[in-house]
Every structure is written in C-alpha cells, then in structure tokens.
C-alpha positions in Angstrom: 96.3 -48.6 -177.6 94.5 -48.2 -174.2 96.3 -50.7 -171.1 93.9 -52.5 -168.7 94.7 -50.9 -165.2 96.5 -53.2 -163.2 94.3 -55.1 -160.3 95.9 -53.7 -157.6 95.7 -49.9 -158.8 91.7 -50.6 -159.6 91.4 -51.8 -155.4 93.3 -49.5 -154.4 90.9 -46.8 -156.1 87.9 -48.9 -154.9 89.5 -48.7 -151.1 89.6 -44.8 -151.1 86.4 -44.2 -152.8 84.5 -46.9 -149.9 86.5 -44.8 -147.5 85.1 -41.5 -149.1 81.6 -42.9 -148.9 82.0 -44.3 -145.4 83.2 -40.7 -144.1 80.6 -38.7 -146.2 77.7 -40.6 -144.6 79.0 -41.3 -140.7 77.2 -39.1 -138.3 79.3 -37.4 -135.3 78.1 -38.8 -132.4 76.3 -35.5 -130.2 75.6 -35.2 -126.4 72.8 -32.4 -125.7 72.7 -30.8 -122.6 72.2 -32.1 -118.9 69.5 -30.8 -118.3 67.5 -33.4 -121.4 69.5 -36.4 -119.2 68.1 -35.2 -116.0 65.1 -37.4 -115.3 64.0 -35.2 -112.6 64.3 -32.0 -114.5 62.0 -34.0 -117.1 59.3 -34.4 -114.9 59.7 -30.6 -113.7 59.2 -29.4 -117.1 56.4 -31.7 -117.8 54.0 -30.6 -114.3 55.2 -26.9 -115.0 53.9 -27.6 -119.0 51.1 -28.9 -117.9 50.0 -26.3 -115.8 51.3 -23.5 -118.0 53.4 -22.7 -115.2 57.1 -20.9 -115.5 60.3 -23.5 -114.2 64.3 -23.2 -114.9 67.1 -25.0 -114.2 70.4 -24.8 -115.1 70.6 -23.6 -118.8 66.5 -24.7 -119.3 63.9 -22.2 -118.4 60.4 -22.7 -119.5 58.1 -19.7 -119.5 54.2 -20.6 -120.8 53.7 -16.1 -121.1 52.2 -15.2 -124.0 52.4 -18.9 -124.5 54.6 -22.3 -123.8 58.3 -22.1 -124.8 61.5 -23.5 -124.1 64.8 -22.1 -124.3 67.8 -24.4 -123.7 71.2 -22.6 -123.6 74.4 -24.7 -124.6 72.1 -27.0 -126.2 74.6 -28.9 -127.9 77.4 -30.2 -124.9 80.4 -29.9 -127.1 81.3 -26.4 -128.5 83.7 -28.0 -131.2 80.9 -30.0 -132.4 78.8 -26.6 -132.8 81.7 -25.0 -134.4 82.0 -27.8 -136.9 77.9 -27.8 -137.1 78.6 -24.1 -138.5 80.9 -24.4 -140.6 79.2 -27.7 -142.6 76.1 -25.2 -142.5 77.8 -22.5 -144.5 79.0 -24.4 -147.4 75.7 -25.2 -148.3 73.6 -24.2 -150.9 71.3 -21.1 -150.0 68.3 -20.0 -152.3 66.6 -16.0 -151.8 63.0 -16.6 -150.0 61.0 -13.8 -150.7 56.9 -13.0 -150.6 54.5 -11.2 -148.9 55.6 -13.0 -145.2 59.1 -13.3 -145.9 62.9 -12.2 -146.9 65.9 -14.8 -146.0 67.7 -17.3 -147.5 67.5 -20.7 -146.8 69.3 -24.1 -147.5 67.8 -27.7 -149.1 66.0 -29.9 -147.0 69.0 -31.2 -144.7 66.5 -34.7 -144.1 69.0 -36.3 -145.8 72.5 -34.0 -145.9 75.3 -36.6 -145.0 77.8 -34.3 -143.7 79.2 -35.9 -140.3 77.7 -33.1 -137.9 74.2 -32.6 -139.7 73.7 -35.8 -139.6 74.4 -36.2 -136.0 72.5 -33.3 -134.6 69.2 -34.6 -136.8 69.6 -38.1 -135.6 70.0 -36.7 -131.9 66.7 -34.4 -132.3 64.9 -36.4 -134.1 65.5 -39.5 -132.1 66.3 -39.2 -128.2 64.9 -35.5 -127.8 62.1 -35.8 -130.1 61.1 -39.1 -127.1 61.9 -36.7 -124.7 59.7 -33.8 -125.9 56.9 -36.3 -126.5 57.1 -36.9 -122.6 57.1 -34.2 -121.7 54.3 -32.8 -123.8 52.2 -36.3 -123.1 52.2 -37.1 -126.9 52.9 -39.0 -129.3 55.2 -37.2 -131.8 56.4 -38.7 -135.3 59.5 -39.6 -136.4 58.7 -37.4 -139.5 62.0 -35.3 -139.8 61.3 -31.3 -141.0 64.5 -29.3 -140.4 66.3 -26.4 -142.6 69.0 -24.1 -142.2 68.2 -20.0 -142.7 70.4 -17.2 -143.1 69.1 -13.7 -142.3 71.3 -10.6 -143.6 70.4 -7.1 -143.0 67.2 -6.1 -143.7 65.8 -10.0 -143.9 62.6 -10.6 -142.0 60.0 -13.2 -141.2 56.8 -11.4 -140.2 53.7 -12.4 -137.7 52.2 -15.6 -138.2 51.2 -18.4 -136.1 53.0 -21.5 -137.5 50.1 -23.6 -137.7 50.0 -26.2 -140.5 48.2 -29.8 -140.5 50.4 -31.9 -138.6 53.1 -29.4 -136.9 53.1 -29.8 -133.3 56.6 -28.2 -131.7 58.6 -25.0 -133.9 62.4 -25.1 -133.0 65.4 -22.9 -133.8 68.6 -23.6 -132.3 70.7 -20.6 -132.6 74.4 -20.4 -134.0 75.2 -16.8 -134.4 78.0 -14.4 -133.4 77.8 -12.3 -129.9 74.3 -10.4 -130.7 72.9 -7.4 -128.8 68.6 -6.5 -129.3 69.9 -3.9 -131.5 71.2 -6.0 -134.1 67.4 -7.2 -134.8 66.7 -10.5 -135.5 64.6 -11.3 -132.1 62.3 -13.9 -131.9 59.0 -11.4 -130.9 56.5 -13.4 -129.5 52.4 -11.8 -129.1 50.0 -11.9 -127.3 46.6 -12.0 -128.9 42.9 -10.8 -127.6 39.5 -12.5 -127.3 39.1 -13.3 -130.9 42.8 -14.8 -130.9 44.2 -12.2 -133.2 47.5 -11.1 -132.3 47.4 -7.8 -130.5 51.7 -6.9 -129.4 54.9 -8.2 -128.4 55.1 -8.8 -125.4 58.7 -11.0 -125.0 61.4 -10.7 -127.8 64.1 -13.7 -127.3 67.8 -12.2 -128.6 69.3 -15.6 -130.7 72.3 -16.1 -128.7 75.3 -18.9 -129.8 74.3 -22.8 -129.3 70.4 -21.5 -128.1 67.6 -24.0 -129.0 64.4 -22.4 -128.5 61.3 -24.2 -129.4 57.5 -23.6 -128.9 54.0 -25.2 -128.8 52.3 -24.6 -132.3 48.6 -23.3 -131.6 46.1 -21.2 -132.5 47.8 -18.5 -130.4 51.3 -18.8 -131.0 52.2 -15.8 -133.2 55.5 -14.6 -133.5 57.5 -13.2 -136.0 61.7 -12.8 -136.8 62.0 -9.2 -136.6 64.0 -7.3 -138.8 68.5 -7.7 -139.1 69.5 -4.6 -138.4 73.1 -5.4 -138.4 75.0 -5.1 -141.7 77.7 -7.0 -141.0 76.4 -10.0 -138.9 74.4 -13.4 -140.2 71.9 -14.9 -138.2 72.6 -18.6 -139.0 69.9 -21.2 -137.6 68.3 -24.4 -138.1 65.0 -24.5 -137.7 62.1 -26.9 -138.5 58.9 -28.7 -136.8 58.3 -31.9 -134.9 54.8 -33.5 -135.9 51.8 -34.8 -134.2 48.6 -34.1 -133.2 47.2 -30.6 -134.0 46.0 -28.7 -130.9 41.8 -28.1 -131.5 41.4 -24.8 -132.9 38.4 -22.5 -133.0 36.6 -21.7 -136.0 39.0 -18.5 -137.2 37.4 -15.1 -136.6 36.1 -13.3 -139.4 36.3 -9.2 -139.8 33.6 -7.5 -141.6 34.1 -6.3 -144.3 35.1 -2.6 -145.3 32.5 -0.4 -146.0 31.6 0.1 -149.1 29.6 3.0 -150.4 28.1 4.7 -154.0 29.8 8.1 -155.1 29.3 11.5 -153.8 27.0 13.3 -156.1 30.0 16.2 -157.5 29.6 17.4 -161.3 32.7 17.3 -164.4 33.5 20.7 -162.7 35.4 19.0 -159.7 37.3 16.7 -162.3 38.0 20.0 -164.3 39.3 21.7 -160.7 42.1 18.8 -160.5 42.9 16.7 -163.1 45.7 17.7 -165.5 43.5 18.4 -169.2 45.4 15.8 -171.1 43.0 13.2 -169.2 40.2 14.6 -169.9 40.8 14.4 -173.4 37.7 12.0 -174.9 40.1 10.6 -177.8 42.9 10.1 -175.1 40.5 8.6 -172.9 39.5 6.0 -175.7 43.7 5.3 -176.0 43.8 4.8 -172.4 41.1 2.5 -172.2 42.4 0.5 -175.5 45.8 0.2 -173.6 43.5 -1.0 -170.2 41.7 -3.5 -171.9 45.3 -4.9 -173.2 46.8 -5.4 -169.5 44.3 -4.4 -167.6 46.8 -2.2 -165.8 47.8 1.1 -166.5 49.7 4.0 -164.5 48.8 7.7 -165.6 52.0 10.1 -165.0 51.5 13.5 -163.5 47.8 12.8 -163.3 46.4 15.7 -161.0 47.6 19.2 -162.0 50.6 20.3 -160.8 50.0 22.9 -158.2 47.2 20.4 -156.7 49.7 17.7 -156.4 52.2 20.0 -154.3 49.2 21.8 -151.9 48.1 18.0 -151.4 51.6 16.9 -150.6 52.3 19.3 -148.5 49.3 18.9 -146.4 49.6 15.5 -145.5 53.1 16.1 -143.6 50.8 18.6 -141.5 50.4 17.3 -137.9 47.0 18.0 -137.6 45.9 14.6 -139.0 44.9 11.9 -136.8 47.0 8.5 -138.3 45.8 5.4 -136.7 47.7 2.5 -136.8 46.0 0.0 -138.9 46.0 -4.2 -137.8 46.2 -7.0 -136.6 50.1 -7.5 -137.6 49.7 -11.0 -139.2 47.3 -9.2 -141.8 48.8 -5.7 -141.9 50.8 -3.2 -140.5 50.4 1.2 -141.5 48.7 4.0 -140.3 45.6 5.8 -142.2 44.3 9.0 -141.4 41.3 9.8 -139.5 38.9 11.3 -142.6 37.5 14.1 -140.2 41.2 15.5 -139.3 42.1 15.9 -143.2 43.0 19.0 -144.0 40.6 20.9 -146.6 42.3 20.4 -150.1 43.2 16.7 -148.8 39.6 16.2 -147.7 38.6 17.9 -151.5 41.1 15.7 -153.2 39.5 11.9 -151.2 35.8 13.6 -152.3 37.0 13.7 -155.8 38.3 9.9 -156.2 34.5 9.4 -154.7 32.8 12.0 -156.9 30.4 10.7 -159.5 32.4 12.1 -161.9 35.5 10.2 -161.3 33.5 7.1 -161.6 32.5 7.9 -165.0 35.9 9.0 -165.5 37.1 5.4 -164.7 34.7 3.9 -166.8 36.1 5.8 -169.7 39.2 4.7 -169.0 38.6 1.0 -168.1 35.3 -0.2 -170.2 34.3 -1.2 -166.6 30.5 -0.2 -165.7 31.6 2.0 -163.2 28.3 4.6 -163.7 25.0 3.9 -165.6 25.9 5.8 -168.4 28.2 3.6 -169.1 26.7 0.6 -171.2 27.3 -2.9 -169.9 29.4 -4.7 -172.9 26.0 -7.2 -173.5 24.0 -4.1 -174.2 26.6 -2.5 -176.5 27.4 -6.4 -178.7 24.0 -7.5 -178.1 21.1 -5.4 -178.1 20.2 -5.5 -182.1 20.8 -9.6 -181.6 18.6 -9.5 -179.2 15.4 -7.2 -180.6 15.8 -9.3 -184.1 15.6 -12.6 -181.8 12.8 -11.5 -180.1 11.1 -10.3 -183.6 11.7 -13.6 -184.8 9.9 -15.8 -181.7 7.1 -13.4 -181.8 6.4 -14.2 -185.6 6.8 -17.9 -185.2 4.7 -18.2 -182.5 1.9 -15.4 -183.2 2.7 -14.2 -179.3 3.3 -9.9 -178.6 6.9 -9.0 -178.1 6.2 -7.0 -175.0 7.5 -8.6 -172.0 5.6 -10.2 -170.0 5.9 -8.8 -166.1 7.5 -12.1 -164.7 9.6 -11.5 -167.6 10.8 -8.1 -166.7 10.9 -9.4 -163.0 13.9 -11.7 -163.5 15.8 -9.6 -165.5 18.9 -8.5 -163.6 18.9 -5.4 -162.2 22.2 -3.5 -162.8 24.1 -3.2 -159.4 25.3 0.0 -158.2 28.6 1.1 -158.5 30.5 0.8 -155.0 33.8 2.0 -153.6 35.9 2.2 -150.3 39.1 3.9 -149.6 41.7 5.5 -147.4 44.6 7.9 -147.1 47.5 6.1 -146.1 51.0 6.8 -144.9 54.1 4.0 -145.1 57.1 4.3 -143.6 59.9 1.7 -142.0 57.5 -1.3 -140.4 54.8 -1.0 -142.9 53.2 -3.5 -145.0 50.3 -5.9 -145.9 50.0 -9.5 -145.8 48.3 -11.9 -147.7 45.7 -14.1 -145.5 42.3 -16.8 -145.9 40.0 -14.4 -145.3 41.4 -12.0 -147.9 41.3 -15.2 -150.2 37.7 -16.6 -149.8 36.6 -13.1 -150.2 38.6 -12.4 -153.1 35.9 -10.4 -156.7 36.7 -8.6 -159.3 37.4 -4.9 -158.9 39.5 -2.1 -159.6 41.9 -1.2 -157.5 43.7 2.5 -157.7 46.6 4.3 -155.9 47.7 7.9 -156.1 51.3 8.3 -154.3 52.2 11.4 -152.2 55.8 12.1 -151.4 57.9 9.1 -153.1 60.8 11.4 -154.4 64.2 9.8 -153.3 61.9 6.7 -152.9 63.5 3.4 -154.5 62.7 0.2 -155.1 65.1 -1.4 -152.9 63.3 0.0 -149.8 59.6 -2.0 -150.1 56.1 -0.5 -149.7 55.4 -1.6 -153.3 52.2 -3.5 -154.5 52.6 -7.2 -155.5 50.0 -9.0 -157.3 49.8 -13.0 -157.2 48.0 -15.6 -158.4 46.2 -17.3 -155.4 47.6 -20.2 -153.8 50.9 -19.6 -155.9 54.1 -18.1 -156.1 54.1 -16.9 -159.0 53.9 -12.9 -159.6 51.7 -11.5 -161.9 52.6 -7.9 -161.2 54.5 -5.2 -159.1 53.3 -1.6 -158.8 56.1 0.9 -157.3 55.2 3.9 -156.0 55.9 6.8 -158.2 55.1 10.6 -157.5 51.7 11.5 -158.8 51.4 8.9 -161.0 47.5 6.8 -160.5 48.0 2.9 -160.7 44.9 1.4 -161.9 45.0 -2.7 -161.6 41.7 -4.7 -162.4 41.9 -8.0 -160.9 39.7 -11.3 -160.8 38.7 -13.7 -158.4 42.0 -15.7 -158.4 44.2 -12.1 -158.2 45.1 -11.4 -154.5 47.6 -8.3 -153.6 50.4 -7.1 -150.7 52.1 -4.3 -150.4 56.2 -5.3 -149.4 57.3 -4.7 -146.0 59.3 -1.2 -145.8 62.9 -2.0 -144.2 65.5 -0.4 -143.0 67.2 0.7 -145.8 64.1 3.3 -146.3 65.7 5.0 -143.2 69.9 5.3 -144.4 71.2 7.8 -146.2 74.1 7.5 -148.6 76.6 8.1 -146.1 75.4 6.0 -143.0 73.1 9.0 -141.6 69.9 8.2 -140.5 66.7 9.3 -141.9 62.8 9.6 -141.4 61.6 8.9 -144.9 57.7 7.8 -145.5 55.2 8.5 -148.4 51.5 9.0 -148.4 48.9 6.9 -150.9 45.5 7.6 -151.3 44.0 3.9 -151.8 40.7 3.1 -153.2 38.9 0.0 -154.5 36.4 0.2 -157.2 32.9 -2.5 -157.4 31.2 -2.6 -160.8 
C-alpha cells in the first residue's frame, strides 16, 4: 500500500525545484566594453558613420572601406563571463547546415535559451547596445531579438552574399575562438563591388580573434562571405544574428543577359560514328534508354565516348595552351572555362560534336524531347488520326471544305528551333555555383548534360557535384557526381533550379597529410526544345 509523502519532504522537494527554476532562468549580469560607456567616443563613431569616415579608440576602430563596419575587441569586460559564455554555448544542441551557400553547424534559436550567460549577453545586446547602435546609426532599431550560435570545422564555409533580407538592418558576430592565425581560414572577407553593385574581390579579410564583436551595415553592397576552415583541429565558435529596422533603399538589382543560345552545327551520323562508343548508337538500345529517361527523366550513360577518344580528350585539356578564364561574380559562381578559340583540335572536335546536328537527334532518341524536326512532337504522334477524323467530321456537319483556311494556318504554332549553349569547364579547390533570383525568374524546361574529364581519385566527399532543388525549398530532388566519362542527362521544369557544391579542401590532401593539386574538366551544355 503506497504512503502519502510527509508535508515537509513534499516542500522541501518544492524548495529545490523553485531554486532550480530560479537559477536556470537568472541572467548573469554583463558589462561591454568602455568604449560603448564612453559618451564621447559615441559621438566619434556616429560623425565618422556618418561621413563614411575611418575612427578608433581604444579597442573600437571603425573603417567604412569596402563598406561601414565595426570591430570592438574585448567586447565582453569580464573574461570569466566569456569563458562561461563558451562553455554554455557548447553543450548545446548543433544541427549540419548545408546547401548551395553553406556548410556549418548551427544551434536553436538562443531568443529564449535560459542559461545564466546567454541570457545575459542577449539582454545586454539587445537592450543597452542595441539603444546605442541606434544612436549611433540615427535610427530606430527594434527590440526584435535574431541571434544564433555557429560552429565551423574544417572544410565549413559560408560563401558571398550580401545579407539583405526585409527588415535586417546591423549583421554581428562576436568571436569566441582559440588563438587563430589567416591560415587557419575562417576570415570574415569583405568585397568590394563595381558599377552595377556586383561584388568584384576581397579587398579586407577580418581574422575572428577571442571576445571580437564585429558587426556591419546591411546594404545593397555589403557582400562578404566566411571563408573556408582550414584548420583541422580548431572550432570557430560564434554568435551571430541581426538587429532590425529600416532597410537601406536599394536599386532595382542588375540583370545579366542571358547566355547565348544558338541552333546546331550542321555535322552528319558520321561525326557521332567518329566518337561515340557503338553500344549508343544502337536504335533498340536507344529506345531502352529513352524508356528509362521518360521514367526519371535522368539518366547517366557509362563509358559514353570511345575509349581512346576519351583519353586523347583528357589529356588535352591538362595542356597549357588553353586560355581558362575565371568565370563570376562570386555570389553567383566561382570556375574557370576555357576560351573556345585556344582548345586544342580533338577538344575543339569533341565541343562541335555535342553541337552537331546529329547529337541533337541523338538526344532526341534518347529523351522523347523534340530536340530536331525529325523528331515528332508527342501531339503529332497521339493526335494526328484524332485530329484528321475531327476535322472530317465538322466538314460533313457543316457542308464547309476541310482545307484550312490561311488565317487558319497563320495561327498554328510554328515549331521552335532547337537551341543550345555550352562550355568546357575546369573545377578545382574554390569552385562552385550558386543558386540566385535571376537564375529563378528565368528558370524553363531544358535538358541539361555533362561529360566529366579527369574525376579518377575524385570522391564525393570533396564537392564539385550537381544538386537539383525544388525552387524556393530545401528539399533535394537530385545529386549528380562526377564520374569519368560517364554523360549526365537531367531534364528539368520550371520549378527545378541546380548548383554545383563548392570544392574544399579536402580535394587538395592526400591520404597521408601531402598536399595535392587535384581538379577535373566538364564539358557542360544545356539543351532548348
């Protein structure tokens, strides 16, 4: 038979669990610097803000080059309190981040984390330096709070981008990292952009540095990025968020033209018979591929071009005589693609042949896609014998001809030609593509292919792979790795947009801690019915 707990015992439990509560949620009172005390100093900063002018003081110095920013060493008075800042921040929970932009991990919203010294540094930024920053800046900033701790590891990244989302005003990081040297990586880069305000090159890259708080004016200019950890042993631990207000006016964005696009090069089955490995050429394995196609619509064809084509091609492209030009700006993409007059001749013979007419008919075998006109559309191969019998039928109801009448033939669709565009490529450590607003308003259906060069030793683990998302989400749809003469072929839809994964540092390692120069080569095209 249970016993009622005695009255005493139950208060006493009561006591320790109020206690409990009462510690969990007290915040540890914080003192920032001086120099956010120092009346004088605030006025300083807010005439040299004003006039985008540089100022310093003490452990403030405010430099407005590429454009404003603050950094406030020993931003947090007692180093105890940043110690104990720390170590609350590492027993939290961290989730992987991970997408075109971005590779870190980072911890819950902390807008309402009661740990003692959490709660104390948000009340203290969101409250007496968030009035102070609004002084200075001469506006009104919200008490909305927007603050998260992030861990990058070797290899993590957070690549250009400018910041700007409705209602951010300020971007701050405050630092708490062991010693760090440039080498280590992680350095805040900030770039400078040109007339269009496209971000052009780094110009100033900050190294985080222990109990640093550096913070920045969100604008249409104020690209940046987290460069690569290079370290393999070291975290870079910060907190990081926004204070909110008024947007800074922006321009209407620039738009870039778009590529080129351009019908196929009149070339004859006797170029496809030159290159291509027999198997594909093959009309009943041609009608497997394309049932396969129309399943996924994906589909990767191993050991596509013949053998000793694929080596004379491969080794080409590691000939210097090509001209690689470094392809931009860096918050849309970052690799090099080869000048098409400096190819050599059988690389020059093997971009002609993804352009030839009779690749494109090629493709159309394999895809059902209307990639040349002898290719029917799919309403002229279901619907033609509807069509005649529908027309047979009107004309005898109605007594009327069946020829068309020439209005009639006027507004029937003329079948558009079959386009293309496409590039040689080369990726090594630094590369990648990002998704971006443009890419997304522009977004059709098309088929996009990629013939790999040079991926042997290449693994997954070391980026320069293709992603496909679904537009304006997360989720991912597909990945494409490269893989040693083996042709990708992905047809994608208006809601489909692609990246390829930044290549890091572990592209350059070998096994045993040696350093490497590894990179492959893609030939890159996009089909247009």
């Amino acid at each position: 038979m249970a016993t009622k707990r005695p009255q005493d015992e139950c208060s006493s439990t009561d006591k320790k669990k109020k206690k409990k509560s009462e510690k969990e949620s007290r915040e540890e009172p914080v003192e920032l610097c001086a120099a956010v005390e120092d009346d004088q100093v605030k006025r300083a900063v807010t005439e040299a803000w004003s006039r985008k002018t540089t100022y310093s003081h003490g452990d403030l110095e405010l430099d407005c080059q590429p454009f404003p920013h603050c950094i406030f060493r020993n931003f947090i008075s007692s180093q105890a309190f940043a110690e104990n800042l720390k170590k609350e921040l590492l027993e939290l929970n961290f989730h992987e981040k991970s997408n075109d932009l971005y590779k870190f991990k980072q911890s819950d919203d902390l807008k309402k984390r009661t740990e003692p010294h959490i709660a104390g540094l948000r009340a203290a930024l969101f409250g007496r330096f968030r009035s102070w920053l609004g002084e200075v800046l001469g506006v009104e900033l919200e008490p909305t709070v927007d603050i998260s701790c992030a861990k990058y590891e070797y290899t993590d990244v957070l690549l250009c981008h400018d910041d700007e989302l409705e209602g951010r005003r300020v971007a701050f990081i405050l630092y708490l990292v062991p010693p760090w040297q440039s080498s280590d990586g992680g350095t805040l880069d900030l770039y400078t952009t040109d007339s269009y305000l496209q971000p052009q090159s780094i110009v100033k890259s900050l190294v985080p540095s222990w109990n640093t708080l550096v913070l920045f004016e969100v604008s249409p200019v104020s690209f940046h990025q987290v460069s690569e950890v290079l370290s393999q042993d070291k975290c870079r631990l910060s907190l990081s968020g926004w204070f909110h207000g008024p947007s800074l006016e922006r321009p209407p964005r620039h738009t870039v033209a778009p590529v080129q696009r351009n019908p196929h090069l009149p070339r004859d089955e006797t170029v496809l018979l030159e290159w291509i490995n027999p198997i594909y050429l093959d009309i009943s394995y041609q009608e497997q591929i394309q049932e396969d196609f129309e399943d996924s619509s994906e589909i990767q064809l191993k050991g596509f071009l013949k053998e000793e084509k694929f080596k004379e091609v491969s080794e080409a492209l590691r000939l210097s005589q090509i001209e690689w030009k470094k392809k931009g700006p860096p918050n849309k993409k970052c690799y090099e693609a080869a000048a098409l007059d400096s190819l050599p001749q059988c690389v020059s013979a093997c971009w002609e042949l993804l352009h030839s007419e009779a690749f494109f008919l090629l493709l159309s075998n394999f895809t059902g896609l209307r990639l040349h006109y002898l290719c029917p559309a799919d309403d002229e191969e279901n619907g033609d014998e509807e069509k005649d019998k529908k027309q047979q039928d009107d004309g005898e109801a109605t007594g009327s001809s069946n020829e068309p009448s020439s209005a009639d033939a006027s507004r029937e669709k003329e079948p558009s030609t079959p386009l293309c565009c496409g590039e040689v490529r080369r990726w090594s450590h630094g590369g990648y593509t990002l998704l971006h607003d443009g890419e997304a308003a522009r977004a059709e259906y098309a088929l996009d292919l990629v013939l790999p060069f040079g991926c042997a030793g290449w693994q997954s683990e070391f980026g320069g792979f293709t992603c496909y998302v679904a537009n304006e989400e997360d989720e991912e749809l597909l990945t494409v790795y490269p893989e040693d003469n083996s042709l990708a072929l992905v047809y994608r839809d208006k809601e489909t947009l692609k990246f390829v994964k930044h290549v890091n540092h572990k592209s350059t390692s070998e096994p045993d801690g040696s350093s490497t120069c590894r990179e492959f080569y893609d030939f890159s095209f996009v089909y247009y019915e």
